[in-house]
N, C-alpha and C positions, 0 to 999 in steps of 0.2 A: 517488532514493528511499532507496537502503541509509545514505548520509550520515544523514538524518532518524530512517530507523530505528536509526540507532548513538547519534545523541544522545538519544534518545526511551529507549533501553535504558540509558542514563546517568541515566535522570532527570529528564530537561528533558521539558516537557508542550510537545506541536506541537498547531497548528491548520491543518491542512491543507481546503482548501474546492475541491471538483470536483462534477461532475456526469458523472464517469467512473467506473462502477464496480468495474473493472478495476483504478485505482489506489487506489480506498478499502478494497477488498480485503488490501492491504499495510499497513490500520490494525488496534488491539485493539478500536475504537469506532468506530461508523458512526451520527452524530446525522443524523435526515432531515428536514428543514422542509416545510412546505407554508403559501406563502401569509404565509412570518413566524410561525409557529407550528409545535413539537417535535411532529410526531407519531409519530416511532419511536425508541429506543435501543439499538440492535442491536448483543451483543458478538460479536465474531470471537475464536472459539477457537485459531483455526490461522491467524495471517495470513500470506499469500505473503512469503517471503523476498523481496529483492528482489536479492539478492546471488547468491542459486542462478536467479533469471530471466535477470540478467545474464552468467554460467557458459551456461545451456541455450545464452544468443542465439550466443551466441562460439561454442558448438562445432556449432553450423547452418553460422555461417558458413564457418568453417576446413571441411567437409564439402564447403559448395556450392562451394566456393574448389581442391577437389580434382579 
């Protein structure tokens, strides 16, 4: 996810498609379908780093690992 987010901060336009919201959370833009038709365009102010999620996971582990 932080790769996507570094090219996408370059410039490059992504089209990422889940039904996890946990990983659309880490977009600026969450389009929502139903049925084959837009019915929401929700912007993300603040979206999850995906860079400091990967830091948090690391220093759980290196903890439980003590």
């Amino acid at each position: 996810m932080h790769i996507l987010q570094e090219l996408n901060q370059e410039g490059k336009t992504i089209v990422l498609v889940t039904h996890e919201r946990d990983i659309a959370s880490h977009t600026h833009r969450i389009l929502h379908f139903r049925d084959g038709q837009l019915v929401d365009n929700e912007t993300i102010e603040q979206p999850v780093e995906a860079l400091e999620v990967l830091k948090e996971l690391v220093e759980e582990e290196v903890v439980e690992s003590v």
